[in-house]
VEXRO-811368 format. One line per 10 residues: their letters; for each residue x, y, z of N, C-alpha, C, O, CB. Coordinates in steps of 0.05 Angstrom, whole numbers, plus 5000, padded with zeros to 4 digits. Each point is the difference from the previous one (the first is absolute). Glycine has a CB too. Layout:
BEGIN
A = X/Y/Z/X/Y/Z/X/Y/Z/X/Y/Z/X/Y/Z | ...
END
This chain:
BEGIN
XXXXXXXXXX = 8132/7708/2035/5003/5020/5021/5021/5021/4991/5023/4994/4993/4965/4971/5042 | 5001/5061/4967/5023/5020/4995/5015/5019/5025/4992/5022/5008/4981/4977/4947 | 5050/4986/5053/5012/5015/5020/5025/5025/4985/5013/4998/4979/4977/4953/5059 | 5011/5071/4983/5015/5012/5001/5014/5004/5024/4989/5003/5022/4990/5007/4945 | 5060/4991/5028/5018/5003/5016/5005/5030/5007/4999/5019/4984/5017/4939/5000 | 4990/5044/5042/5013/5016/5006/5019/4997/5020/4996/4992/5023/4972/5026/4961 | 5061/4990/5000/5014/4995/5014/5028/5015/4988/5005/5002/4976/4964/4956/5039 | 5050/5055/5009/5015/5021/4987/5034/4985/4992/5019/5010/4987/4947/5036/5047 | 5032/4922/4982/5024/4993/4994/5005/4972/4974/4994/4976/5001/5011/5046/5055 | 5005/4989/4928/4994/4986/4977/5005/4970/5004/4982/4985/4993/5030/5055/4981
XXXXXXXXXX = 5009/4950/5036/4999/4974/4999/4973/4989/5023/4992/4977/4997/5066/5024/4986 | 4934/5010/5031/4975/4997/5012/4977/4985/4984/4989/4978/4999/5026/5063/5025 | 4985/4994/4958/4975/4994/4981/5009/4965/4983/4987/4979/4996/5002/5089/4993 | 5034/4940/5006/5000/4973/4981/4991/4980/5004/4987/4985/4986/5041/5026/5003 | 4981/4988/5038/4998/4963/5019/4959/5004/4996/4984/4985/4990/5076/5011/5071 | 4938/5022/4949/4971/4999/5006/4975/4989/4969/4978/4989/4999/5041/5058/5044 | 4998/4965/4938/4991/5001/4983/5004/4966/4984/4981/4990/4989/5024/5069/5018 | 5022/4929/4994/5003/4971/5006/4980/4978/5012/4990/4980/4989/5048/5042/5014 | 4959/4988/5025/4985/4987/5023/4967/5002/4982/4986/4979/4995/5051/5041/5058 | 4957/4998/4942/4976/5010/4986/4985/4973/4979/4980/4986/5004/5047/5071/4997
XXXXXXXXXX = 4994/4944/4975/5000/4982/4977/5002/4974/5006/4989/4983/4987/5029/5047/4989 | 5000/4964/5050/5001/4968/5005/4982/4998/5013/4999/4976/5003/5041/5012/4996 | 4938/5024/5017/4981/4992/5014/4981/4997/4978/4985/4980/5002/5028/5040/5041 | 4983/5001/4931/4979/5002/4985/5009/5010/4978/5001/5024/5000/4970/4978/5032 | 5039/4983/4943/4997/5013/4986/4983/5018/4985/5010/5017/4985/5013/4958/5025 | 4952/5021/4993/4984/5019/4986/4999/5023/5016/4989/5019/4989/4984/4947/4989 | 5037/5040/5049/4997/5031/5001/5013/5024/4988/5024/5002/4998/4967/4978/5035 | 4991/5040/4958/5008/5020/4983/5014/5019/5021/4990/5009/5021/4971/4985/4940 | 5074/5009/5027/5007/5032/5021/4982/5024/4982/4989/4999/4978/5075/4990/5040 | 4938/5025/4998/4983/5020/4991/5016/5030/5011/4991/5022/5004/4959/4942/4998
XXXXXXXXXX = 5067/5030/5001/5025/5027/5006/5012/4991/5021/4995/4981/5015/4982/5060/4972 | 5048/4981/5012/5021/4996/5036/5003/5028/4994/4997/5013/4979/5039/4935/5032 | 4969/5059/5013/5008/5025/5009/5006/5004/5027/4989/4995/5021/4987/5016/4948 | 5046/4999/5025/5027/5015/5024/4986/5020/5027/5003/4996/5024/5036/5013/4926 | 4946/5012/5038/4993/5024/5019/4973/4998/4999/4984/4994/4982/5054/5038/5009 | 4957/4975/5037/4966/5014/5003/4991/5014/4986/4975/4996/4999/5028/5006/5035 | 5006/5019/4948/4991/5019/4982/4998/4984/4972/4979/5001/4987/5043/5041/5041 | 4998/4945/4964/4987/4988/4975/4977/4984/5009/4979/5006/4989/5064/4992/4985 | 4957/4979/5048/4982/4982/5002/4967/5013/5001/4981/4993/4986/5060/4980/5038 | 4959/5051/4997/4980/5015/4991/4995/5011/4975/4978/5012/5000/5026/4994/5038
XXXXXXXXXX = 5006/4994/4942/5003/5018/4966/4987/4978/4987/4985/5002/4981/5066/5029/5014 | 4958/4944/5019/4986/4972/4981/4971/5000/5009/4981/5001/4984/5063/4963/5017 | 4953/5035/5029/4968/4989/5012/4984/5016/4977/4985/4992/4982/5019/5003/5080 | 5006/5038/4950/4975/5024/4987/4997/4989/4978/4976/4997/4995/5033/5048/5022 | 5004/4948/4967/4995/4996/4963/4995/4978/4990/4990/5001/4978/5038/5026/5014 | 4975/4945/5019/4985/4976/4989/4989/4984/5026/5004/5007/5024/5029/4989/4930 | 4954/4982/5039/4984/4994/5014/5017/4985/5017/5024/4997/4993/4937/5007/4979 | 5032/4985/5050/5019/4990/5030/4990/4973/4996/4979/4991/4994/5022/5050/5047 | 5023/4951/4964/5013/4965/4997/4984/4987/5020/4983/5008/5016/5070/4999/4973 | 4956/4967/5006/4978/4978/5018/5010/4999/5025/4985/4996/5020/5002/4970/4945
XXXXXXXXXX = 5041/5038/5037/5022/4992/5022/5026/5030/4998/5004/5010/4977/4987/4920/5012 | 5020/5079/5028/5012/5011/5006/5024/4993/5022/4997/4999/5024/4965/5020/4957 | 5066/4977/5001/5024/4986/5019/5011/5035/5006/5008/5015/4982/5011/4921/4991 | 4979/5070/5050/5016/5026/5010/5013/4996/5021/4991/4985/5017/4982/5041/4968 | 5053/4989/5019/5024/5002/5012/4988/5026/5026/4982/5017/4995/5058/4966/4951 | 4971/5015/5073/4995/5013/5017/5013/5031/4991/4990/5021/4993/5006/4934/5040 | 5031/5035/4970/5022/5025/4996/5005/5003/4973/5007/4980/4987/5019/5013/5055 | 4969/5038/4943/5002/5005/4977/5026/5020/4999/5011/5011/5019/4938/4978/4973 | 5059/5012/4976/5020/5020/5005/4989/5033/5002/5016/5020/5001/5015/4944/4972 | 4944/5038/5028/4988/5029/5001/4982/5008/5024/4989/5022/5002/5012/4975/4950
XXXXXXXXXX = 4999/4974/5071/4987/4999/5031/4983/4976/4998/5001/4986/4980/4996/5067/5032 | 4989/4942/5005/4977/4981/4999/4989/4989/4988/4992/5015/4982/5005/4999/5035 | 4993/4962/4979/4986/4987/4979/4973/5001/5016/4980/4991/4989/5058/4976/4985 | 4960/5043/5048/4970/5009/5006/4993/5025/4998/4980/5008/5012/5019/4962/5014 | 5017/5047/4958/4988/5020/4995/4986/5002/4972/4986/5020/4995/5046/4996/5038 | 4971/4961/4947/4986/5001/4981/4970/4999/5007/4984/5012/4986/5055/4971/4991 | 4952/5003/5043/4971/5003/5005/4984/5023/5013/4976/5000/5003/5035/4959/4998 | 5007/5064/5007/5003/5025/5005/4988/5019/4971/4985/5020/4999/5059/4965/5037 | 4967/5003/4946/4994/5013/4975/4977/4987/4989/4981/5016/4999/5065/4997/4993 | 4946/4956/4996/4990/4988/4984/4977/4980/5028/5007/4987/5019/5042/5018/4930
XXXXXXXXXX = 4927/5002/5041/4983/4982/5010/5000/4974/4988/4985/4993/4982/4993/5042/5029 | 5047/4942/5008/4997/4971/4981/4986/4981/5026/5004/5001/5024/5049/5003/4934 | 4924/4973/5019/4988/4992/5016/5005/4971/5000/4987/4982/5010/4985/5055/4986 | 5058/4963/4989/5004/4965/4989/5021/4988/5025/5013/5014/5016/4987/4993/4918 | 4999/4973/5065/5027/4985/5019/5019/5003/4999/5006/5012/4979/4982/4963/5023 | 5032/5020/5011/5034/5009/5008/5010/4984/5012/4989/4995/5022/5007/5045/4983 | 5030/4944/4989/5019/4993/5006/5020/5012/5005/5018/5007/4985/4965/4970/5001 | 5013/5028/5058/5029/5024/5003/5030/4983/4988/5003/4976/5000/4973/5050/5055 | 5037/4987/4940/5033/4983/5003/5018/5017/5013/4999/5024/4997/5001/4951/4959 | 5016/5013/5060/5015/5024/5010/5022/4988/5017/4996/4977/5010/4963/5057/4990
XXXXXXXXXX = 5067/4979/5006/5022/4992/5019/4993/4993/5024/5008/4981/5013/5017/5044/4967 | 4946/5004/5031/5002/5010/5028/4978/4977/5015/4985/4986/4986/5029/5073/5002 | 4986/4941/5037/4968/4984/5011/4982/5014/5012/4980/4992/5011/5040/4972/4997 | 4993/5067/4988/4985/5025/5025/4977/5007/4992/4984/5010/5016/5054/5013/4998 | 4955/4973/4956/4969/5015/4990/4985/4978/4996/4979/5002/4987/5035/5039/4987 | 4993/4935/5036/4974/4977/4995/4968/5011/5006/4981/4994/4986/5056/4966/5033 | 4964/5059/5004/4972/5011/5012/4990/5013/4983/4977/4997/4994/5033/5005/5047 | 5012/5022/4946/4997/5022/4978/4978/4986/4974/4979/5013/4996/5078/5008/5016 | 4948/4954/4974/4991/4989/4993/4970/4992/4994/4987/5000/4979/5054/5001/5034 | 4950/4990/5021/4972/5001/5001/4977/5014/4996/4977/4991/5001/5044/4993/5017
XXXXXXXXXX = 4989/5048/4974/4991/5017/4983/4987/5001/4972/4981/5014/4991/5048/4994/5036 | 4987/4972/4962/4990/5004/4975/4992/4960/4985/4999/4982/5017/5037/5080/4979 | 4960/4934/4979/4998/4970/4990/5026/4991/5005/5017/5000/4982/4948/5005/4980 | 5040/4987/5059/5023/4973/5005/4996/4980/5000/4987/4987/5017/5029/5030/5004 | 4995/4974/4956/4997/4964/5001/5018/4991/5018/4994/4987/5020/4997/5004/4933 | 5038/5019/5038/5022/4986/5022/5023/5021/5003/5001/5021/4987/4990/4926/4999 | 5026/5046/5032/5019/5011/5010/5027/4996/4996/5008/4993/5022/4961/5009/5001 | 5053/4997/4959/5018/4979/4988/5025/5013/5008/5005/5021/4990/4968/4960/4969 | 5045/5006/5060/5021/5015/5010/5023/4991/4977/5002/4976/4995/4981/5024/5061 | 5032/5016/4932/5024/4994/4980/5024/4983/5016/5006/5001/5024/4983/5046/4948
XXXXXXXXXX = 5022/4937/5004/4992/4991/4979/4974/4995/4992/4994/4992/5022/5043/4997/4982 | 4939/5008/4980/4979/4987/4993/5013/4969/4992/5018/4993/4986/4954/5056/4997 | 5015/4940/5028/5012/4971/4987/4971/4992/4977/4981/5016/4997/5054/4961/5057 | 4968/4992/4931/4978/4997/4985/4976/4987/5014/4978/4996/4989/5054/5002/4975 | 4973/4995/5062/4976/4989/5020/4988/5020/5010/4976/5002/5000/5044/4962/5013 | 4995/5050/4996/4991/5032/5013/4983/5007/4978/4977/4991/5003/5068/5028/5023 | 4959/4993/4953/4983/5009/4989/4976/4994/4978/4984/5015/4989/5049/5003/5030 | 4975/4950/4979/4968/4976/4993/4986/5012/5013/4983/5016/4995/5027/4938/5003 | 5003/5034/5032/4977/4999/5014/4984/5028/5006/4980/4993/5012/5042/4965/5007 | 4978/5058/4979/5001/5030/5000/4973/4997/4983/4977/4999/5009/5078/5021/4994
XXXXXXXXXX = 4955/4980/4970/4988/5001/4967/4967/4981/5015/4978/5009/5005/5085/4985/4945 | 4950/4971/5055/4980/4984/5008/4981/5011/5018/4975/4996/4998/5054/4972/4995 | 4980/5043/5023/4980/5014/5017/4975/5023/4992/4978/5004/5010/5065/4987/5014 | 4969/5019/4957/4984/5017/4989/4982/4981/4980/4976/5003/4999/5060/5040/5008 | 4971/4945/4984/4982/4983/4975/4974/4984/5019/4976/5002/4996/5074/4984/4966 | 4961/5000/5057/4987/4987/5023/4975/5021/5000/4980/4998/4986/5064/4980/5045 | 4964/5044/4992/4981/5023/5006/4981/5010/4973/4975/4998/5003/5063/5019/5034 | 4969/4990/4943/4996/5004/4978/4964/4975/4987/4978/5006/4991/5093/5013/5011 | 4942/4958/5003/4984/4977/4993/4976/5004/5024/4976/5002/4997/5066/4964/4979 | 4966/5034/5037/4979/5003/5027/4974/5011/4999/4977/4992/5003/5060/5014/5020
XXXXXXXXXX = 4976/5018/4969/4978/5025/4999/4990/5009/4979/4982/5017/5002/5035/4996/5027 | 4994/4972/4941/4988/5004/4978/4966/5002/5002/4984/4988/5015/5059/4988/4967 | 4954/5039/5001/4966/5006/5000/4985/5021/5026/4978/5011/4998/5021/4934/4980 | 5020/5057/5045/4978/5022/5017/5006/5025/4986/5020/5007/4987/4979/4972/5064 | 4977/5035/4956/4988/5028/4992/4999/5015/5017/4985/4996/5019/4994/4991/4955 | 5036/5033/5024/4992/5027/5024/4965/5003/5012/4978/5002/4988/5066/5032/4981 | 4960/4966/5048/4971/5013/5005/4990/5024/5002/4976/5003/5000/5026/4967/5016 | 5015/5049/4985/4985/5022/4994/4996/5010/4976/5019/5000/4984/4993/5007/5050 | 4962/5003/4957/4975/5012/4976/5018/5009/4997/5007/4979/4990/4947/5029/5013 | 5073/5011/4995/5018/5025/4993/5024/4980/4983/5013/5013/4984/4978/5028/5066
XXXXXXXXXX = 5015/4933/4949/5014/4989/4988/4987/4971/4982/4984/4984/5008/5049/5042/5030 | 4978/4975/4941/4988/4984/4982/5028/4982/4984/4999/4988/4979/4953/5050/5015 | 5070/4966/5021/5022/4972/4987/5002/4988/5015/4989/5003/5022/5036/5010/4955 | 4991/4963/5015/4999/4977/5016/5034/5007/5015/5021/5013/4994/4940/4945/4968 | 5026/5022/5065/5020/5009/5025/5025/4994/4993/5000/4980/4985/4971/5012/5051 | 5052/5017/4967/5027/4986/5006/5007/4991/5029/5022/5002/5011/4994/5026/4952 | 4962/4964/5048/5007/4984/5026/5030/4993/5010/5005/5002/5024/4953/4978/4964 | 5065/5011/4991/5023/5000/5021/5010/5023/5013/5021/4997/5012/4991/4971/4964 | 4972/5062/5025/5011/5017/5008/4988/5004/5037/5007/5014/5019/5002/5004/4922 | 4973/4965/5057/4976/5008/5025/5022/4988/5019/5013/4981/4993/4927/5014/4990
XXXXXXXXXX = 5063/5021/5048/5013/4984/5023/4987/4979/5012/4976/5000/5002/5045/5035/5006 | 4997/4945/5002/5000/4979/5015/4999/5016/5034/4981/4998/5015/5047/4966/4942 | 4989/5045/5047/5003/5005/5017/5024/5031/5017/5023/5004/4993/4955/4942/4992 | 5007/5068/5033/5016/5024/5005/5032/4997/5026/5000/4984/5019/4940/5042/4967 | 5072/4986/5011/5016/5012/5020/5000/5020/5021/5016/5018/4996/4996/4968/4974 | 4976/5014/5047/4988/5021/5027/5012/5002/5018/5013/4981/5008/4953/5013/4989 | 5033/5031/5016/5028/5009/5015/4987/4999/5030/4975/4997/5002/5053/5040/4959 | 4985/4965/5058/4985/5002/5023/5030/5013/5017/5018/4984/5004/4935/4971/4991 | 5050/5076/5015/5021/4998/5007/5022/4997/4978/5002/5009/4976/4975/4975/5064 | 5039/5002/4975/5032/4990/4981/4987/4968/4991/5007/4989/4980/5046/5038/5057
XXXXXXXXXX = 4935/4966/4974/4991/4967/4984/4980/5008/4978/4985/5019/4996/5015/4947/5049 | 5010/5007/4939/4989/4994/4965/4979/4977/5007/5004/4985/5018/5046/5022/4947 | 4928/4993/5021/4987/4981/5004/4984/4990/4976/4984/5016/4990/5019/4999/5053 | 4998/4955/4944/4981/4994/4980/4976/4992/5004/4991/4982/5013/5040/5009/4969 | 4956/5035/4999/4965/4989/5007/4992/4995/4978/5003/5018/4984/4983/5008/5051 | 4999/4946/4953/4988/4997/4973/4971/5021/4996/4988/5016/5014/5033/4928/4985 | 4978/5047/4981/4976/5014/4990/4974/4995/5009/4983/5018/5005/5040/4983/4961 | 4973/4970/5037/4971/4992/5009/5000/5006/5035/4977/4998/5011/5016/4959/4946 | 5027/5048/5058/5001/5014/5023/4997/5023/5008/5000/5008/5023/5017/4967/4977 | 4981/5045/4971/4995/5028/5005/4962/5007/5002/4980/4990/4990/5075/5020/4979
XXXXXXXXXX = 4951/5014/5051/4970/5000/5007/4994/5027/4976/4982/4998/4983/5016/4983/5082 | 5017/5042/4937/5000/5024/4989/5025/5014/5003/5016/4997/5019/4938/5003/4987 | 5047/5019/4969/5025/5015/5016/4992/5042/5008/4980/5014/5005/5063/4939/4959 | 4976/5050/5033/4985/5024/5027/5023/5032/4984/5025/5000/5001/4966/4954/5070 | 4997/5062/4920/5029/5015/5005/4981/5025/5012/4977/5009/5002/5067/4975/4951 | 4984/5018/5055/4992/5030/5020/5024/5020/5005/5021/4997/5012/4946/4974/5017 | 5020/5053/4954/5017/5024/4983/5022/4976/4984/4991/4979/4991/5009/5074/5051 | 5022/4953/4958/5023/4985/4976/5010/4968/5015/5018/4986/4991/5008/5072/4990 | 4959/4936/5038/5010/4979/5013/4981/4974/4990/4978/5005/4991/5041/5026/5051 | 4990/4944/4958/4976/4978/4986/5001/4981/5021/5021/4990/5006/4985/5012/4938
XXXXXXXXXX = 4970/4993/5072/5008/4973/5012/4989/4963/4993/4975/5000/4999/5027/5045/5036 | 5004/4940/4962/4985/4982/4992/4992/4984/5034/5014/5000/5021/5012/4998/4920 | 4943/4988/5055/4986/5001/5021/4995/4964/4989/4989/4992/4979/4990/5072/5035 | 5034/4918/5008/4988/4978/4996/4976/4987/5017/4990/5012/5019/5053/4987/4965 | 4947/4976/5008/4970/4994/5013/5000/4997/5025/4979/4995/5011/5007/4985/4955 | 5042/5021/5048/4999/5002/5034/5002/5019/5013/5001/5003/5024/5013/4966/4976 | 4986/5049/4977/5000/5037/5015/5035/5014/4998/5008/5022/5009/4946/4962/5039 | 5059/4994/4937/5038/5011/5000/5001/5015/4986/4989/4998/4978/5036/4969/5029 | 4989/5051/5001/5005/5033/4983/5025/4995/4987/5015/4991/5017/4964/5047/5019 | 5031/4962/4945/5022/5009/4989/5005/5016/4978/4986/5002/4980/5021/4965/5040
XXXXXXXXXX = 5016/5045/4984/5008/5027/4973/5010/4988/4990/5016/4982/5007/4990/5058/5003 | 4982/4970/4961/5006/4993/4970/5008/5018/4986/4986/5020/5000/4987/4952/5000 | 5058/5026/4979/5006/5016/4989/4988/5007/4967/5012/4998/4979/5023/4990/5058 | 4936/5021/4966/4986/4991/4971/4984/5029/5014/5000/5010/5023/4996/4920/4956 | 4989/5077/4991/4985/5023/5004/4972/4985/4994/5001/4977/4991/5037/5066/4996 | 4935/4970/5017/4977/4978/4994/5001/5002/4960/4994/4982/4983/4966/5031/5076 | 5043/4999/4939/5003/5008/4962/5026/4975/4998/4985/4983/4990/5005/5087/5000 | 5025/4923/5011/5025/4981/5005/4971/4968/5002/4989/4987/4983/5065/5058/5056 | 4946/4954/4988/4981/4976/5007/4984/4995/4976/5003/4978/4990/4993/5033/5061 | 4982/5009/4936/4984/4997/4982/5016/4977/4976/4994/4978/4990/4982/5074/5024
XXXXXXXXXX = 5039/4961/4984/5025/4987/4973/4989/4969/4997/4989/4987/4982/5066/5043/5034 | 4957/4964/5019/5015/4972/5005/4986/4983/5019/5009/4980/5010/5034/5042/4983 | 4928/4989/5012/4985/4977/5012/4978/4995/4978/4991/5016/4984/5019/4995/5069 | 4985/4960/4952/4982/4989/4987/4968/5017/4991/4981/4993/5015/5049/4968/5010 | 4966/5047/4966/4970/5015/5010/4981/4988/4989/4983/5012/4987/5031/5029/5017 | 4987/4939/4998/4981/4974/5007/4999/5002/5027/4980/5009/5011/5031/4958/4953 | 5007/5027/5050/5001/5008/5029/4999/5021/5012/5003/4999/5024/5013/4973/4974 | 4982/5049/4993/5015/5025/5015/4980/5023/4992/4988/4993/4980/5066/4992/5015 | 4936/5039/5012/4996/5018/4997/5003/5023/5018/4997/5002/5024/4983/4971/4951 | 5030/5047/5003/4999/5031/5011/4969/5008/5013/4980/4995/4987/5059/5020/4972
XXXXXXXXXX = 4960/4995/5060/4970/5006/5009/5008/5032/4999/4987/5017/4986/4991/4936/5051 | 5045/5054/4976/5001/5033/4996/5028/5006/4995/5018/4984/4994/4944/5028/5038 | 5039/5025/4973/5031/5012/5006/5016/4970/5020/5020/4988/4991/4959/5079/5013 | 5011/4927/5018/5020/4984/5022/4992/4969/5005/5014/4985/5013/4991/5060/5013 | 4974/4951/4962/5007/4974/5002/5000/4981/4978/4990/5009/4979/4996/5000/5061 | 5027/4956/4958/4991/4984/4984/4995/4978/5010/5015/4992/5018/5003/5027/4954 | 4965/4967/5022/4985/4973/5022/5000/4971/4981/4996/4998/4976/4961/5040/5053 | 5048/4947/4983/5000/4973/4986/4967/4991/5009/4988/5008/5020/5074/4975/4985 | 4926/4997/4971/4972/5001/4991/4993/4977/5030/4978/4998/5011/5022/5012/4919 | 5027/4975/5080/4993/4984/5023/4999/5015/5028/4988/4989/5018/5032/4974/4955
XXXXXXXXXX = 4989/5054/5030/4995/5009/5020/4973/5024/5003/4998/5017/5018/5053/4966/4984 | 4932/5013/4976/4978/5023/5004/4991/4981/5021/5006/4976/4999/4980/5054/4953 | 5000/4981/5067/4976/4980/5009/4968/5005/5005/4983/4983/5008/5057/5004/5013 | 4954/5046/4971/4979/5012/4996/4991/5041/4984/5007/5020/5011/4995/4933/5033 | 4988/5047/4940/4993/5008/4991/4971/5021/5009/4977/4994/5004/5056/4970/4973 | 4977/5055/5024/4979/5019/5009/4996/5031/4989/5017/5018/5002/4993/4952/5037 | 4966/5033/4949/4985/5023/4977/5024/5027/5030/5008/4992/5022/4909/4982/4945 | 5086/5047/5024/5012/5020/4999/4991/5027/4998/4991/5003/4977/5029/4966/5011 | 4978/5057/5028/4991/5015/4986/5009/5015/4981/5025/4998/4999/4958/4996/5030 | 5007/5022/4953/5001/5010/4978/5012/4979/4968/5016/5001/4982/4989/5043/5058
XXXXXXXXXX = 4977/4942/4970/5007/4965/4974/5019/4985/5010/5004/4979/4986/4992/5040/4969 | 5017/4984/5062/5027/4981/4994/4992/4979/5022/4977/5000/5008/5066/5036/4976 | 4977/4945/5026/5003/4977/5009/5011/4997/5025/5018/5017/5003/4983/4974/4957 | 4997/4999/5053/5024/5000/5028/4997/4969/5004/4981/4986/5003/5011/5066/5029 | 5042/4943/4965/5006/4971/5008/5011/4989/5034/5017/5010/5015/4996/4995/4929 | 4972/4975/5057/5016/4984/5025/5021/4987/4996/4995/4983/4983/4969/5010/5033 | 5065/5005/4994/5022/4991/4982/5007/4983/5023/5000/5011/5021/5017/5030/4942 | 4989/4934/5038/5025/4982/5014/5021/5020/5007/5009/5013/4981/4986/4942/4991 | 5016/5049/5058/5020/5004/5017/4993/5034/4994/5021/5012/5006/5018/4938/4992 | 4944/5067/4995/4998/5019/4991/4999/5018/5039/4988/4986/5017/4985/4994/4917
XXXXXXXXXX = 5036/5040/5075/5006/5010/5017/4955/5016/5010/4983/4999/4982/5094/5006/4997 | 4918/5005/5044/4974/5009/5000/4991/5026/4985/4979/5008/4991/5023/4968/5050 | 5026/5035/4961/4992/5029/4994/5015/5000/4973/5017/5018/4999/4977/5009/5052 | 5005/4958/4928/5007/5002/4975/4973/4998/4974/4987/4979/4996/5062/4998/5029 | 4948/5039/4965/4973/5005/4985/5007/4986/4980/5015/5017/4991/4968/5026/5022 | 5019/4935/4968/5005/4993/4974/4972/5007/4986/4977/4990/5004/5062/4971/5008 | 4969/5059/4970/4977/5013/4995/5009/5000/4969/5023/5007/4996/4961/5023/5051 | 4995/4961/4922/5006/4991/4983/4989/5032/4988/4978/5009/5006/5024/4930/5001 | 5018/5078/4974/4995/5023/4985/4980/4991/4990/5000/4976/4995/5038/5044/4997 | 4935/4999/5000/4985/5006/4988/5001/4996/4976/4981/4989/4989/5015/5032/5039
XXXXXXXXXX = 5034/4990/4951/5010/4985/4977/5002/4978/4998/5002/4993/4977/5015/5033/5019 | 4985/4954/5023/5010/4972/4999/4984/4988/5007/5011/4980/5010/5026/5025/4995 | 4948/4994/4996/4964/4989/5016/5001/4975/4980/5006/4978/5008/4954/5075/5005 | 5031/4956/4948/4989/4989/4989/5026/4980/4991/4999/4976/5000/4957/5061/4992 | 5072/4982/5000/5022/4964/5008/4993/4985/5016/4989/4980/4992/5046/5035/5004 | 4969/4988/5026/4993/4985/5022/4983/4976/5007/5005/4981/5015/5005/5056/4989 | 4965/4971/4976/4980/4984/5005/5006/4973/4971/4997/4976/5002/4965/5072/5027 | 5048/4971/4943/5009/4980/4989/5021/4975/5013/4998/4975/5001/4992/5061/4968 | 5030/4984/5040/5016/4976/5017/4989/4982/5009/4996/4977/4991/5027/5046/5020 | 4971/4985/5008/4992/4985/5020/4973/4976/4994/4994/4982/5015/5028/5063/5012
XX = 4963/4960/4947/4984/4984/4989/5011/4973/4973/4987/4985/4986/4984/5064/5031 | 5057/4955/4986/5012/4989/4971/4999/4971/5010/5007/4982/4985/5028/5059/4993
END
């Protein structure tokens, strides 16, 4: 496994890098770095590590602003003083959440977790005709964070019916008809849901393959779906472009 650190306080990195070797020696470091700007200088130019240990607070701002710059699609281990961006998190491949100190249980189990997930899903294949490598499944969510109001609420995955955006807003729609906002854009969602399960049908929506419940021809070629908890006057209407995905999908 080749991880890379990020982290701006040196004896940090060290411990981490300790913790690292006694869990495994065979993992390769594969760099540390202090600032968002180098860490981005590394992604662009060689290929991205198996594992990613990053520090919340850098000495040059955010350690979430490296994904601002660099499209990374691998796992992450947050580390950090604070407990306020745990949510922040859910954004991107979080394995775990490791409040400092890191101890060597803390972050086994971290590492274990990912190997676990990892073993699981060995061998599935994207399903869509447009991709031809094999999945990194530990990145797909388990489960979202949905707002309602001032309340947070956990909804897993196999409880989602579709999600919905409308203009810059996203809502996720579970199979009993519960609305909640999600801080994800549908290009975001694509990333990080399974799409084995999941498909984009258009601009606004994405539907899980369990909640279709009928299928109906369309005019001008396309499709119109019956969706679980889906509202009356909501058209889920499958682009004309996406017809012939679709039908792969949904035939795999």
């Amino acid at each position: 496994m080749k991880v890379l650190i990020v982290e701006d306080e040196k004896l940090a990195a060290e411990r981490l890098q300790t913790l690292l070797y006694r869990h495994d020696p065979s993992i390769e470091l594969c760099g540390h770095f202090e600032t968002v700007e180098d860490t981005v200088g590394y992604l662009d130019a060689h290929p991205h590590p198996d594992l990613m240990l990053l520090d919340i607070h850098l000495a040059d701002g955010p350690g979430f602003d490296i994904f601002k710059q660099v499209q990374y699609n691998k796992p992450v281990i947050f580390t950090t003083s604070y407990n306020e961006y745990a949510l922040q998190t859910f954004q991107f491949c979080s394995i775990d959440y490791i409040l400092k100190p890191v101890t060597q249980e803390a972050l086994s189990n971290a590492i274990n977790k990912l190997n676990d997930m990892a073993a699981c899903f060995a061998g599935v294949q994207l399903a869509s005709p447009t991709q031809t490598h094999w999945v990194n499944s530990t990145c797909y969510k388990k489960r979202f964070i949905g707002k309602v109001g001032s309340r947070l609420f956990f909804v897993n995955t196999d409880d989602i019916a579709y999600f919905q955006a409308d203009n810059k807003i996203v809502y996720l729609v579970d199979k009993q008809g519960n609305r909640y906002l999600v801080d994800y854009t549908l290009e975001t969602l694509e990333q990080v849901l399974n799409p084995v399960d999941f498909f984009r049908l258009n601009r606004r929506y994405i539907v899980h393959s369990r909640a279709i419940e009928q299928i109906r021809p369309f005019h001008n070629h396309r499709l119109k779906l019956s969706v679980t908890a889906a509202v009356v006057n909501e058209d889920m209407v499958i682009s004309r472009e996406r017809v012939a995905d679709f039908k792969r999908w949904a035939d795999a």
